[in-house]
N, C-alpha and C positions, 0 to 999 in steps of 0.2 A: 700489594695487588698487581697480578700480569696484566698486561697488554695485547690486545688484538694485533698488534701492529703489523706480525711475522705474518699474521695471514689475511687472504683477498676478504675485501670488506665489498658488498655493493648496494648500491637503491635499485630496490624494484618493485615491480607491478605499478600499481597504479600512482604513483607519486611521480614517475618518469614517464605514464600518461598522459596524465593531466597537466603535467608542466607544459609537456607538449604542444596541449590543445590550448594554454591560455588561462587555462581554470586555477581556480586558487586549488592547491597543495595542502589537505587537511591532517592526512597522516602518513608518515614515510615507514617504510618498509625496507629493513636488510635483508640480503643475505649473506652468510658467513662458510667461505669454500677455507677447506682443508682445517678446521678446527672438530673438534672434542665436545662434547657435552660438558665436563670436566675443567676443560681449559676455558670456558664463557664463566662459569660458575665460578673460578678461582683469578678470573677478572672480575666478579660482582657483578658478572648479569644474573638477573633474577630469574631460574625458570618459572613458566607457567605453562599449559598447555598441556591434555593427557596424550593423545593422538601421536606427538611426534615434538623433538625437542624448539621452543622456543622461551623465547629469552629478551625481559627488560631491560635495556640501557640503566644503568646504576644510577646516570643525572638526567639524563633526555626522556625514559622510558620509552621510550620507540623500539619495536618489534625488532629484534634480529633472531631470525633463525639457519639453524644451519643446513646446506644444500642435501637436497633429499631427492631419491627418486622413491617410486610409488608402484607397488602391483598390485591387482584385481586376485582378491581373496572371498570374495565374496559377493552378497547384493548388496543394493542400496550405495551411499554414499559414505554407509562406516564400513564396506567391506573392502579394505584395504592395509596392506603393511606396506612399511616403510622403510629404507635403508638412506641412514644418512653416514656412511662411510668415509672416513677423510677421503677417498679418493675419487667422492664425486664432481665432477665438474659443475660451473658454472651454465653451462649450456643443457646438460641434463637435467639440472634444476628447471631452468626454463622450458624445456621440451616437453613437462607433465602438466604446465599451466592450460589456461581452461581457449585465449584468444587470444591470439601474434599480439593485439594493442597493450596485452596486461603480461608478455611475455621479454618483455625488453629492460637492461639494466642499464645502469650507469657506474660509471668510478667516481670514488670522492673527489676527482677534481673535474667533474663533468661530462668525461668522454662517453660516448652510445657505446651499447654492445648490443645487437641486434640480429640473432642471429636466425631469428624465423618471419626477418623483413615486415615486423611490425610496425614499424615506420612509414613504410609504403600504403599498409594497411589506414593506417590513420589517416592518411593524407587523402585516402581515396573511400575516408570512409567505408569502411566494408568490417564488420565484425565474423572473423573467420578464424576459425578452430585451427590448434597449432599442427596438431598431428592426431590420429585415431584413438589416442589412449583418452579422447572426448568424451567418446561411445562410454567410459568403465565407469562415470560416473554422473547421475541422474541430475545434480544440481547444477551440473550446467546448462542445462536446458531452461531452467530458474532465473540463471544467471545472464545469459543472456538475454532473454525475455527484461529484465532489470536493466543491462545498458544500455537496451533500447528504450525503456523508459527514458534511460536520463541523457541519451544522445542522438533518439529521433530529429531531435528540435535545429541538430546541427547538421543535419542530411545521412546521419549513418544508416544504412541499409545490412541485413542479415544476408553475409555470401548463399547463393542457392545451396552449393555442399554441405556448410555448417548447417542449413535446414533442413535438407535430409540426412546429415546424421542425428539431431531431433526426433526427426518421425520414428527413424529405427530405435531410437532409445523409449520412443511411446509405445512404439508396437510393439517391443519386444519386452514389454512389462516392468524396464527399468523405474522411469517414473512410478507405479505403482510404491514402490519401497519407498519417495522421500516420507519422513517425519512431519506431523504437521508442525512443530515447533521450527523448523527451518524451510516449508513453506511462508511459514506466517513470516518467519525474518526475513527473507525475499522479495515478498510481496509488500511488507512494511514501506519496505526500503523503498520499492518501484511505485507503491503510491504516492509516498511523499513527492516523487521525483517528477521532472516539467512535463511528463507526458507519460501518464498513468495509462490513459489508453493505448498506451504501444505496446506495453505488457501485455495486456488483456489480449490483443493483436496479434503479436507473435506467438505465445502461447495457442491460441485458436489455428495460427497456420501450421503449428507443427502436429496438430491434436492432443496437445495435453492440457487445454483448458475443459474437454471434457472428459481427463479422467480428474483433474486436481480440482477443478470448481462448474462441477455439471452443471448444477443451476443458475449459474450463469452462462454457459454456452447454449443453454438452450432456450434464451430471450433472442437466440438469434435466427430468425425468417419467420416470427412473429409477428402480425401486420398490427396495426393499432389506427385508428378513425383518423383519416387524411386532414382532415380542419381541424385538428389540434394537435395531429403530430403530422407536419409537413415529411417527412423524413419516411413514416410508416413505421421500418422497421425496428424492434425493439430492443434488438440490440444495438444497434447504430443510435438509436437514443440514449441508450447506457454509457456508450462512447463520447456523447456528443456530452453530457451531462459531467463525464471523468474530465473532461476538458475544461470545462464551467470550475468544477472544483479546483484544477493548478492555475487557474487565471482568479478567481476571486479569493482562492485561500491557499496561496504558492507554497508546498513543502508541508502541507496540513495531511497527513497518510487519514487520519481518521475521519473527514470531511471527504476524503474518495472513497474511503471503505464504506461509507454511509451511500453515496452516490451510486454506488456498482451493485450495494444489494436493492433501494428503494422499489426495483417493479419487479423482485424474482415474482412476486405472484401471476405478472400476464403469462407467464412459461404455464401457469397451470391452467388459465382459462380454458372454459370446454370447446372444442370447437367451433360450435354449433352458435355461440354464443360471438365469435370474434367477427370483427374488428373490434367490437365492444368489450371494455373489462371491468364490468361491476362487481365489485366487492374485489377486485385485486390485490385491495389493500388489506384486508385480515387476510386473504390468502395467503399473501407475501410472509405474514409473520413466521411463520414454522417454520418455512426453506432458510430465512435471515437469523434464526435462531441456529438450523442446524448448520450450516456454514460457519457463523460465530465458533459453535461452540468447539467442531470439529479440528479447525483452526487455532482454535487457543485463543481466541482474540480477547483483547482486554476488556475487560468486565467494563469499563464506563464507554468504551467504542462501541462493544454490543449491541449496550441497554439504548446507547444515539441512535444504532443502526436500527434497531427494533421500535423506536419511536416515531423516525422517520418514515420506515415502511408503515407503519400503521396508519397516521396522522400526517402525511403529508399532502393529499387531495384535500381533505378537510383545511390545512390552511390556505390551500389555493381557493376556496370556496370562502375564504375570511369575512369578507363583505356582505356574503348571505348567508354567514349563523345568526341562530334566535343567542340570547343571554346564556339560555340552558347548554347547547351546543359548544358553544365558544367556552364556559364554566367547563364542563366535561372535558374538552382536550389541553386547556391551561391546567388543569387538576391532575390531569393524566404526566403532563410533560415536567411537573413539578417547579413550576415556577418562581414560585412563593420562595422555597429556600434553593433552588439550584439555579438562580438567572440565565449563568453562563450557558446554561443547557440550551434554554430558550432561544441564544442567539446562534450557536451551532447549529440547532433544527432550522430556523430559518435559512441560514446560509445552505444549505443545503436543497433546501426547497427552493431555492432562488435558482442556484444551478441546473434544478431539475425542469425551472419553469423556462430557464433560459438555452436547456441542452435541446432545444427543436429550431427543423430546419428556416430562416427567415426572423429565428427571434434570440438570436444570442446577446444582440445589446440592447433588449428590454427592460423598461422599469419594473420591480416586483414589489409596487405597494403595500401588499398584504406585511411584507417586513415591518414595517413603522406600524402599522396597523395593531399587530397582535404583540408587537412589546409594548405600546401605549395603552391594549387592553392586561395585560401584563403588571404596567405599575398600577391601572386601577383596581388591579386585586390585590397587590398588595397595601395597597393602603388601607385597606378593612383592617381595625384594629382587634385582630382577635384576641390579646390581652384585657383589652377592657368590656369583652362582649364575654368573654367567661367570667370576670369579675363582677360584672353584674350579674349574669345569671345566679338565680334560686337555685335550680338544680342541675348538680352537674353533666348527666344525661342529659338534658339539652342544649348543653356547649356546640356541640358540633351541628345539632340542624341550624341554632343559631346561628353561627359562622358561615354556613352554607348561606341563611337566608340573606346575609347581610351582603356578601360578596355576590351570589345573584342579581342584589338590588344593586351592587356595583356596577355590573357589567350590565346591567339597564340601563341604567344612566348615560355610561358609555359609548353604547351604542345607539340610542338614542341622539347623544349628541353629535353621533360622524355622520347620521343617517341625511339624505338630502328630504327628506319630508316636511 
C-alpha cells in the first residue's frame, strides 16, 4: 500500500471551526492537494461520493477529498462540474467554499492557513461569503440560514453583502430549484440546533422563506386576541414557541417541526373574523400535511406534526373536557399502544402554551393531567372485556363503554366539586 506522504494533506472546514470557537470537534474533514483519484485508491482510501472524488481513510474513515474547483453548468445546486486537477491549489479549493469561517485549513501539525481572513471573521462574528461564486449556488442560502441557527446564541450576525447576495439568489429564482430532500436536510439540521428561530429569521430576511415554506411566512402580521397572546403577532408566536422547543427539548428537530407548523391555520382565517381564530385548528391540518408531505418529512414527525395541529387547544382546554371529549382526543393521539406519542404532543403544547409574551416560565398542568387520564385508559382491560363478551361485534362498544366509564371516574375525581 502507497502513502499520502509525498503530497499536502490538510483539515478543513468546519473541524478548524469549531476548534476555534471552543466547540467539541465531531467530524474532520481533509483535503488532499496534488494527488490522483488513483493514487488515494492504491493507498486504500475508500472512494464514495458520485459528484466529485471522495475518499475514506482505510483506519480513521474521515473524509479526504481531493482539492477541486467548481463551475456553474447549470441551475440549482447539482448544476455544476468539477476539476480536480493535480494542479489545483489549496487556496482555490478554499475560494469555492460557501463562508471565510468554513474556508480556513490547517497542517497536521496545527499551523492556520487563512487565506480569505476567516479568522477575523470568527472573531467578529460576522458570517460572510468568500467570494461571488456564492451567488452559483442556492444551498447556500440554506446554509447559512443553518449557522445562524447554530451560532446566533454566540452573537454571530449575517454580514449585510452575504444578505444581499441572498436576495439576488431569491429573486433571481435560484432558490426555486433546491430539492425538497435537501431542504429538509437543512432545515433538519437547523431545527435541531440552539436556535431554530434564526433560521426561520434569516430566511424571512432574505425572502426565501416565502418561496421555500409560504405557510409559514404568512403567520407573519397576523394579529391574534391581546389577553392570550400578549405578543399579537403570529408569527412572533411561532418564534417565541421554536424557542420553547430548544429550551425544553434541546437538539429535538422534530418537537420544532411540530412547533413551527402547530397555528399554519391562523394564516387562513377570514379576515372578517380576526383577531379571533375558531376552528384554526382543523384549518391548520391541510397546510401541515402539505408542507410534511412536500418536504419529505418523516412519516412519525408528520403524523406528531398533524396531531398537534389538530388537538392541541383541545389540551389546553384539559380541565374542561366532558369524558366523551377527553375519550375522543386520547383515541385519536393513540395512547393505548403509542405512549411515547402522548408525551411529545404534550411537550409541544407546553411550548406552545409557554411561546407568549409574559409566560415563558409558566406551569402547564394540563401535562400531568392528560397522561394521568392516559394511564386510566389504559388500565381498562380490554383482554378480558372481549373474553367475556357473547358476541364478538360487541367487543369494541364494550371497550368503548368501559374506558368511557374510566375517564368518568377520573375526572370526576380531579374535579374540585
Amino acid at each position: 500500500m502507497n502513502t499520502l506522504s509525498e503530497h499536502k494533506v490538510y483539515l478543513v472546514g468546519g473541524a478548524v471551526r469549531d476548534k476555534r470557537l471552543g466547540l467539541d470537534v465531531k467530524d474532520r474533514d481533509w483535503v488532499v492537494v496534488g494527488a490522483t483519484p488513483e493514487q488515494l485508491a492504491d493507498a486504500g482510501y475508500k472512494p464514495v461520493g458520485k459528484d466529485f472524488p471522495v475518499f475514506l481513510h482505510p483506519t480513521t474513515h474521515e473524509e479526504y477529498a481531493l482539492a477541486r474547483t467548481e463551475r456553474k453548468s447549470g441551475r440549482g445546486y447539482h448544476g455544476f462540474t468539477f476539476n480536480t486537477d493535480t494542479s489545483v491549489t489549496l487556496e482555490q479549493d478554499l475560494e469555492r467554499r460557501d463562508l471565510t469561517i468554513n474556508a480556513m485549513a490547517e497542517t497536521p501539525d496545527g499551523k492556520l492557513i487563512d487565506p480569505y481572513n476567516g479568522a477575523n471573521d470568527l472573531e467578529q462574528r460576522v458570517l460572510r461569503h468568500v467570494s461571488d461564486a456564492f451567488l452559483e449556488d442556492p444551498v447556500r442560502v440554506l446554509r447559512v440560514a443553518k449557522f445562524m441557527a447554530r451560532f446566533s446564541n454566540l452573537g454571530f450576525t449575517v454580514a449585510p453583502e452575504t444578505l444581499q447576495l441572498m436576495q439576488t439568489m431569491v429573486n433571481d429564482g435560484e432558490v426555486d430549484h433546491l430539492v425538497p430532500e435537501r431542504v429538509w436536510q437543512e432545515m433538519h439540521s437547523a431545527l435541531g440546533s440552539q436556535s431554530p428561530r434564526s433560521f426561520i429569521e434569516t430566511l424571512r430576511a432574505c425572502g426565501a422563506l416565502k418561496v421555500l415554506l409560504p405557510e409559514v411566512d404568512a403567520l407573519f402580521g397576523v394579529p391574534q386576541r391581546p389577553e392570550y397572546h400578549p405578543e399579537v403577532d403570529t408569527g412572533l408566536h411561532t418564534l417565541m414557541v421554536l424557542d420553547q422547543c430548544a429550551s425544553l427539548s434541546p437538539g429535538n428537530a422534530a418537537i420544532a417541526y411540530c412547533g413551527l407548523c402547530h397555528d399554519l391555520g391562523k394564516a387562513l382565517t377570514p379576515k372578517g373574523e380576526l383577531p379571533k381564530h375558531i376552528g384554526h385548528e382543523e384549518r391548520g391540518v391541510p397546510p401541515t400535511i402539505e408542507v410534511s408531505d412536500r418536504l419529505r418529512v418523516q412519516k412519525h414527525t408528520k403524523q406528531l406534526a398533524v396531531l398537534v395541529t389538530r388537538w392541541h387547544l383541545v389540551a389546553h382546554r384539559a380541565f374542561e373536557l366532558t369524558p366523551k371529549a377527553l375519550h375522543k382526543m386520547l383515541l385519536a393521539l393513540d395512547v393505548i399502544r403509542r405512549p411515547e406519542r402522548l408525551d411529545d404532543f404534550l411537550l409541544v403544547c407546553k411550548c406552545d402554551k409557554r411561546g407568549r409574551g409574559g409566560q415563558e416560565n409558566n406551569d402547564y398542568p394540563q401535562q400531568a393531567y392528560l397522561q394521568q387520564a392516559a394511564e386510566a385508559l389504559r388500565l381498562v382491560d380490554a383482554k378480558a372485556i372481549a373474553k367475556a363478551s357473547v358476541e364478538k361485534s360487541e367487543i369494541p362498544e364494550a371497550i368503548r363503554l368501559a374506558q368511557r366509564q374510566a375517564l368518568k371516574a377520573f375526572v370526576k375525581s380531579n374535579s374540585n366539586e
